[in-house]
BAFIMI-474145 format. One record per atom (N, C-alpha, C): residue in three letters; x negated, y, z. Coordinates in steps of 0.05 Angstrom, whole numbers, plus 5000, padded with zeros to 4 digits. Atoms other than C-alpha are relative to their C-alpha. Layout:
<kolbas>
ALAXYZ ...
</kolbas>
This chain:
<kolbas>
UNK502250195005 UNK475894248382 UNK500549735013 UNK500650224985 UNK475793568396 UNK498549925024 UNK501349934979 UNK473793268461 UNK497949714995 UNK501650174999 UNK467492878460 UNK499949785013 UNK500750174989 UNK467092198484 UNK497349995005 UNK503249975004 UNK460292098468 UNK498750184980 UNK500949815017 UNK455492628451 UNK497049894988 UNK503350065003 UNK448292318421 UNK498650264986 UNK501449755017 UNK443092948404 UNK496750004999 UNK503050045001 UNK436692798376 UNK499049815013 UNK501050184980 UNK434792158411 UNK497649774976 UNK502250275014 UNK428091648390 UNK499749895031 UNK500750324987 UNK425891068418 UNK497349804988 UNK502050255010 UNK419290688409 UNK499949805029 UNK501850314981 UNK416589998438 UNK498049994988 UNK502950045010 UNK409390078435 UNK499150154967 UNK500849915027 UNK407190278366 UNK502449904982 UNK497850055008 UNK414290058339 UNK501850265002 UNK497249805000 UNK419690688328 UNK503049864994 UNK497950045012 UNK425990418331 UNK502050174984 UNK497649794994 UNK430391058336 UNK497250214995 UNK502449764998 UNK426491688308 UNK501750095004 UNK498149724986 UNK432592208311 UNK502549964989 UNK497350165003 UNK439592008310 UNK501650155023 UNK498049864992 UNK445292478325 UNK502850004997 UNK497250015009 UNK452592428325 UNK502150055027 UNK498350024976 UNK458592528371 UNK503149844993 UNK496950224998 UNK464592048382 UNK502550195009 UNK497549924988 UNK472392388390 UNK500749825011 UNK499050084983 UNK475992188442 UNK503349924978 UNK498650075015 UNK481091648412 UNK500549954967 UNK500350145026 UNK478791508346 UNK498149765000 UNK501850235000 UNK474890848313 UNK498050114985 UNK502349875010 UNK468391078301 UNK497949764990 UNK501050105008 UNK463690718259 UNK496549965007 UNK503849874999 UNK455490618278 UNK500049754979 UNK501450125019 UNK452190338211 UNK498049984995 UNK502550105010 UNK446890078185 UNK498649824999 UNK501350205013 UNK442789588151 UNK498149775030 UNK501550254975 UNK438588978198 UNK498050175007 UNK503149784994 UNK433689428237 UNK499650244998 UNK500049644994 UNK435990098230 UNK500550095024 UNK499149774977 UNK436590228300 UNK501650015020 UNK498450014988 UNK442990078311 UNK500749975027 UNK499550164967 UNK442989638379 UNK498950055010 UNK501249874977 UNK437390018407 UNK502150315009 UNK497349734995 UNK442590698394 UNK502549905024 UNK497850044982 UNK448290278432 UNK498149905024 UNK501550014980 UNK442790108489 UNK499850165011 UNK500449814982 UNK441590728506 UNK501550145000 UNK498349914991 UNK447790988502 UNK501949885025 UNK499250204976 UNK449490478557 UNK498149985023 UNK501049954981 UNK443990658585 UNK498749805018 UNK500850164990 UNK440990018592 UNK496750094986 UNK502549815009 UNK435090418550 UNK499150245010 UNK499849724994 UNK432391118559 UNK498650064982 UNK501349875016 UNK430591558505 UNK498250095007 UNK502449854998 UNK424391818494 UNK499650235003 UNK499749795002 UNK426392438474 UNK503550014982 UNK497249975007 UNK433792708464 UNK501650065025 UNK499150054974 UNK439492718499 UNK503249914998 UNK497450325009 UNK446392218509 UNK501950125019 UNK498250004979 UNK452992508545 UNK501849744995 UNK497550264997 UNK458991908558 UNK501249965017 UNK497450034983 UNK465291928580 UNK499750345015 UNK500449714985 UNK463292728603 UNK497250095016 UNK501949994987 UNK456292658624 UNK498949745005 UNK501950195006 UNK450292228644 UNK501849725011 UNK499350314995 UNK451491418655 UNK499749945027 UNK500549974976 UNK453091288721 UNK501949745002 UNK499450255002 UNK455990628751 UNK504050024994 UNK498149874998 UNK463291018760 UNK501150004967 UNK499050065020 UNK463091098686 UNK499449734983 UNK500550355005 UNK460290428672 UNK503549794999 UNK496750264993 UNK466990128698 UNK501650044983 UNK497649915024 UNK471290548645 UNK498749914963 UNK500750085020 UNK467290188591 UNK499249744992 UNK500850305009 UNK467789548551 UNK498049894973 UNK501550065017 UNK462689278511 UNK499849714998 UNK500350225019 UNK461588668466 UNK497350024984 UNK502349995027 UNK454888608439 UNK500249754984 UNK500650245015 UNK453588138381 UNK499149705008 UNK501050254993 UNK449887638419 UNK502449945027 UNK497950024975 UNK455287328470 UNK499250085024 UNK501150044978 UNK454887468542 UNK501649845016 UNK498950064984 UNK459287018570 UNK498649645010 UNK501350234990 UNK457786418620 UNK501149774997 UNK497850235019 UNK457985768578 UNK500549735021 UNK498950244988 UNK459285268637 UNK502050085027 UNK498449854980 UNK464785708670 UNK503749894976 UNK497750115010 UNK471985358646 UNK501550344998 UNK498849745017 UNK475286028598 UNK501550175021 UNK499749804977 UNK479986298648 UNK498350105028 UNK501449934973 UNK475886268707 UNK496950234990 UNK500949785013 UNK471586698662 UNK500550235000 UNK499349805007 UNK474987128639 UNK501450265026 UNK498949804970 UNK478687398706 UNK497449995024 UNK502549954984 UNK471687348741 UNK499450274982 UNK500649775006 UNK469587868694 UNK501750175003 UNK498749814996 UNK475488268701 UNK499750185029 UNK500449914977 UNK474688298771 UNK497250165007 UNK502149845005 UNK467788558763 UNK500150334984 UNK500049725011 UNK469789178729 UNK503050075018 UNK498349874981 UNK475089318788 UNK503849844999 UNK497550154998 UNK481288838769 UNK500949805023 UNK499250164981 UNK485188568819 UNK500649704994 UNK501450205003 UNK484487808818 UNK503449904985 UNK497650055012 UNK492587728808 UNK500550124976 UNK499949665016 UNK492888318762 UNK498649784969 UNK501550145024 UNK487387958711 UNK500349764998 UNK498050225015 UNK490787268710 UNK502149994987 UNK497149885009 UNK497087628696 UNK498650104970 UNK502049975023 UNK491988008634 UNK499649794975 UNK501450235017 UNK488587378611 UNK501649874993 UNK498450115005 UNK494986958604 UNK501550134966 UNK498049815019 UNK498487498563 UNK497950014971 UNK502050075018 UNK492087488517 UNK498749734989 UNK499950185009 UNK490586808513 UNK502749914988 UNK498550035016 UNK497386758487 UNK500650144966 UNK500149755023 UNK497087308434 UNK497149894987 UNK502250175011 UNK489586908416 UNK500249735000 UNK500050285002 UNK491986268415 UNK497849855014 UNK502350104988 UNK487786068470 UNK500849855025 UNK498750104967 UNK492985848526 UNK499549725002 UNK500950344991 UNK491785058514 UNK497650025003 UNK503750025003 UNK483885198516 UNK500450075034 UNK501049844987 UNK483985588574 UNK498449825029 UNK501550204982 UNK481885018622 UNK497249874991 UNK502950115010 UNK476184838573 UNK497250245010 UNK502749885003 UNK468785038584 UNK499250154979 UNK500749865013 UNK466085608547 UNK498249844981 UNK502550245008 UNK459985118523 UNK501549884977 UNK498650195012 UNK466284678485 UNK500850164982 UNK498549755030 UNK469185228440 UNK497949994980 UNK501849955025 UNK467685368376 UNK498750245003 UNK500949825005 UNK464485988350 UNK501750215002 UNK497449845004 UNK471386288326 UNK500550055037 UNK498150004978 UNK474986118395 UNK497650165021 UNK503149834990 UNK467386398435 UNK501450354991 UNK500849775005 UNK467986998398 UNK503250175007 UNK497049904989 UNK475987088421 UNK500050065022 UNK499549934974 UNK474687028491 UNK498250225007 UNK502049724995 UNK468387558487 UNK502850264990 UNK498749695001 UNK473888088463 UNK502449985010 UNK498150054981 UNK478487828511 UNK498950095034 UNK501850034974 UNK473387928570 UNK499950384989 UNK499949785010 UNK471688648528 UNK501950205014 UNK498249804996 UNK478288908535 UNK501949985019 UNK497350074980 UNK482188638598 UNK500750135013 UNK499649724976 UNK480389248643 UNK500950224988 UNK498649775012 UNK483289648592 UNK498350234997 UNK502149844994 UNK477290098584 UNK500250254985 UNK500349825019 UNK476590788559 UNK498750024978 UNK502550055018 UNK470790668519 UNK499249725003 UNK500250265003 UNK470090048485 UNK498049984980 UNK502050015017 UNK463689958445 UNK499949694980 UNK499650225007 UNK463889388400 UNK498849824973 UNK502150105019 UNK458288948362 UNK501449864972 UNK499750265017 UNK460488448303 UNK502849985006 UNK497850154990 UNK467688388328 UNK501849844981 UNK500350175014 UNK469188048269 UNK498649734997 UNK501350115004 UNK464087558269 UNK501749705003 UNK499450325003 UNK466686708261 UNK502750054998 UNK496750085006 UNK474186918252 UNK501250024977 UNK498649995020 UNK478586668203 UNK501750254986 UNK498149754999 UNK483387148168 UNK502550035024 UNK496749964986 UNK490286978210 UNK498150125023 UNK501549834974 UNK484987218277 UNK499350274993 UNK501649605002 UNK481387798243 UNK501950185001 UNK497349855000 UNK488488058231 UNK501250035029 UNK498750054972 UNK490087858299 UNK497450285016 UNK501749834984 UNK483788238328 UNK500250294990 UNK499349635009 UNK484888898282 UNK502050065014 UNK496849834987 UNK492188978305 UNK498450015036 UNK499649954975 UNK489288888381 UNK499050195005 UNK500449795002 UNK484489378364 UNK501050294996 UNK499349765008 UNK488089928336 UNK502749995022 UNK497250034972 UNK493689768402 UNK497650175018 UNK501449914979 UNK488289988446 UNK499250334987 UNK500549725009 UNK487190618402 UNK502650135008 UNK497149894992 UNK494690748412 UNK500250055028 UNK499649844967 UNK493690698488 UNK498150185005 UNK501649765002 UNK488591208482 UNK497049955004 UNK502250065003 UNK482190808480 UNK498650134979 UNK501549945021 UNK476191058443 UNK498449774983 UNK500850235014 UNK472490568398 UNK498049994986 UNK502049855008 UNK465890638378 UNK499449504985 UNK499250285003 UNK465589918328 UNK497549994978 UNK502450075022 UNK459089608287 UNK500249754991 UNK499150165018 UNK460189218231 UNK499049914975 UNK500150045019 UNK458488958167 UNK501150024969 UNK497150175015 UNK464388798141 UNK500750424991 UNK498649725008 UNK465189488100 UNK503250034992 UNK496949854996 UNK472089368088 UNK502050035027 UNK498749864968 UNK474189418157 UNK499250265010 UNK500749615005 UNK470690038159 UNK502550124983 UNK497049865017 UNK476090268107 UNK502150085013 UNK497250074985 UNK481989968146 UNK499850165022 UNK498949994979 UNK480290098212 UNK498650445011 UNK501549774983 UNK474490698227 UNK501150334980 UNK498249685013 UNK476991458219 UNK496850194987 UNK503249855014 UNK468591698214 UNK498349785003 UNK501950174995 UNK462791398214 UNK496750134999 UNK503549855010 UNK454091498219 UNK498749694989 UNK500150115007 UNK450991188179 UNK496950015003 UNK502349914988 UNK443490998211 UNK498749774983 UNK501650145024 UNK436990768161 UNK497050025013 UNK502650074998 UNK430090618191 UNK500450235020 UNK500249854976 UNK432090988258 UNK500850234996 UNK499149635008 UNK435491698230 UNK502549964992 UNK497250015022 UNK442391898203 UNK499849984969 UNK500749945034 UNK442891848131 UNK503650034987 UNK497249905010 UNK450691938124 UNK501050005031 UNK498649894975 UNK455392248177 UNK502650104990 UNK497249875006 UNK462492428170 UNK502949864996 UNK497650075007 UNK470192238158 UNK499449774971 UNK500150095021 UNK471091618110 UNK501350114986 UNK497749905025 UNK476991908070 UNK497150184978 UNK502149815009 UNK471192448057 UNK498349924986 UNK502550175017 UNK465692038039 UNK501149854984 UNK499550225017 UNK468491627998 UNK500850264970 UNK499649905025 UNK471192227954 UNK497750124992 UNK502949935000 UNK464192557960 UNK498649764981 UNK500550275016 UNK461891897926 UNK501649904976 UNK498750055013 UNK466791887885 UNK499150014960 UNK502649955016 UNK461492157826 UNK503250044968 UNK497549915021 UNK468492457780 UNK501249774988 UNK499150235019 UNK470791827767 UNK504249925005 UNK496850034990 UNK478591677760 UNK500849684980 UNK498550265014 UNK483191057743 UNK503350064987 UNK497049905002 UNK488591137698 UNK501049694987 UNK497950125009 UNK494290647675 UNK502050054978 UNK498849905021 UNK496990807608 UNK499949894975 UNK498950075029 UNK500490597542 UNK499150234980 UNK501249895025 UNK497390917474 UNK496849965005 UNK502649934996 UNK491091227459 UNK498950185020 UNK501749744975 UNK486591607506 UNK499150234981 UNK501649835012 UNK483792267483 UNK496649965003 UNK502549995000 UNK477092307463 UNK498750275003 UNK501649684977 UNK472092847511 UNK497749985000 UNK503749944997 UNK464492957505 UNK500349805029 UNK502050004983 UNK460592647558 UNK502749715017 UNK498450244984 UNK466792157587 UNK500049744999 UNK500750205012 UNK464791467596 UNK502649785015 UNK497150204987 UNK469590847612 UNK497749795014 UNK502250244983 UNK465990417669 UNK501449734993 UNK499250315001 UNK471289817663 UNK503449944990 UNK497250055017 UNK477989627630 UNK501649755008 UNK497650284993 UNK483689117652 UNK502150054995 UNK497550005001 UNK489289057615 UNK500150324989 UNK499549705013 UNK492289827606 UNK498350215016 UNK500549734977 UNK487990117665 UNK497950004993 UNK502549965001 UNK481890417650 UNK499150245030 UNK501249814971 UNK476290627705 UNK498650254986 UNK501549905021 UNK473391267672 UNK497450255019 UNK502349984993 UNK467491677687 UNK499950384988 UNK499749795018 UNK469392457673 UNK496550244997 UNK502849884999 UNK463992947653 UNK499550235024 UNK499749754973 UNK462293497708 UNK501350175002 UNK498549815004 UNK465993997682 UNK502349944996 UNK497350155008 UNK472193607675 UNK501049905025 UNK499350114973 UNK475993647742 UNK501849754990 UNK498550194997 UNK480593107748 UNK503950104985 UNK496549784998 UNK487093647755 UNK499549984964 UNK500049845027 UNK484493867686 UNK500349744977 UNK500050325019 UNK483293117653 UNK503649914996 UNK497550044988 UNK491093037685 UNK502150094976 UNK498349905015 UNK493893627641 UNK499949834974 UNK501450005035 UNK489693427575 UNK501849684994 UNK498250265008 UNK493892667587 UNK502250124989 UNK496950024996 UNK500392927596 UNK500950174974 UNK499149925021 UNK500293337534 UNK498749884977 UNK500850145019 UNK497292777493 UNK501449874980 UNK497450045008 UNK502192577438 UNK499749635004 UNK499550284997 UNK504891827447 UNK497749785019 UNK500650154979 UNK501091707510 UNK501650065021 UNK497150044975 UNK505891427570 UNK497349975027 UNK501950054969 UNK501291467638 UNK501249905021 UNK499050194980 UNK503891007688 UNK498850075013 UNK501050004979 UNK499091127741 UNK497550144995 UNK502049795015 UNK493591677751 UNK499550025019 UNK501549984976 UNK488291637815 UNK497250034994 UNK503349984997 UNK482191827838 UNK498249684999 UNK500750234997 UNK477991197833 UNK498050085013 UNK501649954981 UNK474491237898 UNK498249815008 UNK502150264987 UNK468690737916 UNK500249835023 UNK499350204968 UNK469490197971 UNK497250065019 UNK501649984974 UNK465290348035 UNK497249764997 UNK501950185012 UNK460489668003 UNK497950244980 UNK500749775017 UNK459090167949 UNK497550255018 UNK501049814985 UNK457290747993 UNK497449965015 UNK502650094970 UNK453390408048 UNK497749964969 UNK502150195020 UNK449089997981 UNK497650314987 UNK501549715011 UNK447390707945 UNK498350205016 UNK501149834973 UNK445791138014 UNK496749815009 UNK502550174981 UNK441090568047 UNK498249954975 UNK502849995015 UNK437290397977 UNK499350314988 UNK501049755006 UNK436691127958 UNK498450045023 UNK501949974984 UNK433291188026 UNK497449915000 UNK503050195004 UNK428790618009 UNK499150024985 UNK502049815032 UNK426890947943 UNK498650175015 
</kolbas>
């Protein structure tokens, strides 16, 4: 069995006559990128609150890192919420190795850190500027530079996308998935469904305070997949009850098989079709946009 990073079981949350969080369950493996989802107001940031334990559930209950939140495991965890927290009239390095040193870095140790990162973020000519003077982009570099300098086991992480170009976002996935390689866990909330794709291995997927999808993307996505396949092929197609063609480019059609028509079986019925050549023959699986769009308004139906 896998070993739990974080376990959440059954947890709500009201403010006053407000429910944020009615019951919301999931557990994080240790060393994968785990996904928390959902729409503006499902929940989400009160779920990473009280898994940090800057909340307390109402009812439920939250292990991390092996048990309850205590300052010991505090230190083995980096977090990034969406809204910045860093202090905007503190010149970038003197930032950034103040916070390090706050989660237990030695003061030489996290100049040595921050250097090696502001070079790899293109941030080494800034680093004398005031937080206040940066852009948005370069702001949102040094928050997952501050995130990750203590090297943390558990790294929670809001928007980390948010104001960067592509050449950065590429730059911030690869640093991400480096820290999965050193054995960090990664618990990451996002928007951006195709980084979900790229980067997260599961995900929950939370709708007006509850789960409403839970599980491996590879999974969900073929679960969603609703029999549909893409093929690539010269001639005619055979003609099959109930099979519809969603969209056409060129020689590839997206098609739409009927229920009873596995895929394997659609596969044979090509290959012994006379004077059709099949170039290419896949499941046509839905993009994580797709998934999330269907799940959250079927909820709201």
């Amino acid at each position: 069995m896998p070993e739990n990073v974080i376990s959440v079981s059954h947890i709500a949350k009201s403010f006053g006559s407000a429910q944020a969080v009615r019951d919301v369950s999931f557990d994080v493996n240790k060393g994968e990128v785990f996904g928390l989802l959902g729409p503006n107001g499902a929940g989400k940031t009160t779920t990473i609150r009280m898994i940090l334990d800057i909340f307390r559930p109402d009812t439920g209950n939250i292990a991390v890192l092996g048990g309850p939140m205590d300052d010991a495991r505090k230190n083995r965890i980096g977090y990034m919420p969406e809204e910045r927290g860093l202090y905007k009239d503190m010149r970038i390095e003197e930032c950034v190795v103040y916070l390090a040193q706050l989660k237990g870095v030695p003061k030489d140790e996290a100049r040595r850190r921050a250097s090696q990162y502001f070079d790899r973020l293109d941030l080494a000519a800034h680093k004398k500027k005031k937080i206040n003077d940066l852009s948005r982009g370069m702001q949102q570099k040094v928050q997952i530079i501050a995130t990750l300098i203590h090297q943390p086991d558990l790294i929670i992480i809001d928007e980390p996308f948010a104001n960067l170009d592509p050449v950065n976002t590429r730059i911030v996935q690869d640093l991400l998935l480096g820290e999965r390689e050193r054995g960090a866990t990664i618990v990451m909330s996002t928007h951006l469904m195709f980084q979900v794709e790229e980067l997260c291995d599961r995900i929950v997927i939370i709708n007006k305070g509850q789960n409403v999808l839970y599980g491996k993307v590879d999974e969900i996505r073929r679960t969603y997949s609703d029999n549909a396949i893409r093929v690539t092929a010269q001639g005619e197609m055979p003609q099959i009850d109930g099979m519809m063609e969603l969209s056409r480019k060129g020689n590839t059609r997206t098609l739409s098989l009927p229920p009873a028509l596995p895929p394997r079986e659609f596969m044979r019925i090509l290959a012994e079709t006379p004077n059709l050549n099949v170039e290419q023959f896949e499941l046509a699986l839905p993009t994580m946009d797709d998934v999330f769009v269907k799940v959250v308004q079927g909820v709201q139906s």
